[in-house]
N, C-alpha and C positions, 0 to 999 in steps of 0.2 A: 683423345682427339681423333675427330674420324681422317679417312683418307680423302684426297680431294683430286680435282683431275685438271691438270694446267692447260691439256691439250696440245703438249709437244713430246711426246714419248717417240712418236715418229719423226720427230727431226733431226738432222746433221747433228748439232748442235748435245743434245741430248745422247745420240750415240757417242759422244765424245767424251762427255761427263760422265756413259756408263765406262767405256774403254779407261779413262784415268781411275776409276776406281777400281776394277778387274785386274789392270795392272799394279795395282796398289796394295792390295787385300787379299785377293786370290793365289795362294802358292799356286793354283792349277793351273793359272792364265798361264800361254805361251812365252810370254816375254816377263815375266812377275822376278826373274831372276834381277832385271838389267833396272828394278824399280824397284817394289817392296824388297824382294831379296836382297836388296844394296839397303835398307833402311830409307826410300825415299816412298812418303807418303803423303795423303790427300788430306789438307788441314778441315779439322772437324766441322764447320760450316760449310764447306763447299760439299763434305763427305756424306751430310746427313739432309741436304737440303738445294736439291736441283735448283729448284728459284732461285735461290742466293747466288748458287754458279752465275746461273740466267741473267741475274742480275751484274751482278760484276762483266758477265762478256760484253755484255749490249754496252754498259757505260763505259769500256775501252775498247772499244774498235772492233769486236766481233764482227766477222763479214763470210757469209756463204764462200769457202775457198782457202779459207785461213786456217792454220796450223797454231794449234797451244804451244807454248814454248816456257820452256822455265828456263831463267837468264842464266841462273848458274846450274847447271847439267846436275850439278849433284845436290841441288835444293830440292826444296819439297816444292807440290802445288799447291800452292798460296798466292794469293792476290800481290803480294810485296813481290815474286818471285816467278810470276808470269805477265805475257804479252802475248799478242796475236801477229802472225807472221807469214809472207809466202814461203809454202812449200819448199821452193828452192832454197829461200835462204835458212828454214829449218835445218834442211838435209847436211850444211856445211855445219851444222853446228853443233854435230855428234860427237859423244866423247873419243870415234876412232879417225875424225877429220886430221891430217896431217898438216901441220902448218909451217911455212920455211917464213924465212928472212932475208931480203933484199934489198940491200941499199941502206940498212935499219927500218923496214917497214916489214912488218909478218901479218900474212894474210892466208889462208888456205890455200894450197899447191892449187884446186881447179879454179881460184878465182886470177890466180899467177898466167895460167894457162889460156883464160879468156883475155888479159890485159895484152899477153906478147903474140895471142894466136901462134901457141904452139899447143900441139894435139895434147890432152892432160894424159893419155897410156903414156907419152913421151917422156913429161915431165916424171910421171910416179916411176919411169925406170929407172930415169937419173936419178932420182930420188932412192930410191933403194938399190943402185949402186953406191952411195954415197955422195954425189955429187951434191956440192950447196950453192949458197949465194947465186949470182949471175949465170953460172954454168948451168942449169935448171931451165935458164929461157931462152940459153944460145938458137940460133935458128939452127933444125937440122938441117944436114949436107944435103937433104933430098930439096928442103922448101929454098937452102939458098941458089941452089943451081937451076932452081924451076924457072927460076928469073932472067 
């Protein structure tokens, strides 16, 4: 079968699908540790056949700006086991995201930090002081006396 030409080699989209298999495949890639070298790999149709990726992104939400995400960090990329996502909420959702618990609800310390507006360096001190639950989003002495 010869080679054929889909006319996206130069898109977002394609860079993305080449980057998940670099990371996948490649002992050389930069980051191949924190993916293939963990045993997480790119499932054999998507591996061998851009269009198919292509396919599957277009018919769940692919959008100029969106981040691939795989729901459980330590699955593979597979269609059962990704979604498309904004960046920001990608980034909370790294295997070194630190998560507390407040009130019985666990959410990532910078998402803690947007809800009480307290600066998140603040939070991650208390946090690696030890500090948990509610003391995490006391106001500091600086923001209570601003008032």
């Amino acid at each position: 079968m010869g080679l054929y030409k889909h006319g996206l080699s130069k898109t977002r989209i394609h860079a993305l699908w080449r980057k998940v298999r670099d990371r996948c495949n490649n002992p050389n890639a930069s980051n191949y540790q924190n993916y293939g070298g963990r045993a997480i790999s790119i499932c054999d149709e998507w591996n061998g056949d851009f269009l198919c990726f292509y396919s599957w992104a277009m018919s769940h939400g692919y959008q100029e700006g969106l981040s691939l995400e795989r729901i459980d960090v330590n699955g593979n990329y597979e269609p059962a086991n990704c979604k498309w996502i904004e960046p920001r909420e990608q980034s909370r959702n790294k295997r070194d995201t630190i998560y507390a618990d407040i009130n019985g609800v666990t959410k990532p310390l910078i998402e803690w930090s947007e809800i009480y507006e307290v600066p998140y360096k603040t939070i991650m001190t208390r946090w690696y002081r030890g500090w948990r639950g509610t003391n995490l989003i006391k106001p500091s002495k600086a923001t209570s006396n601003a008032s």
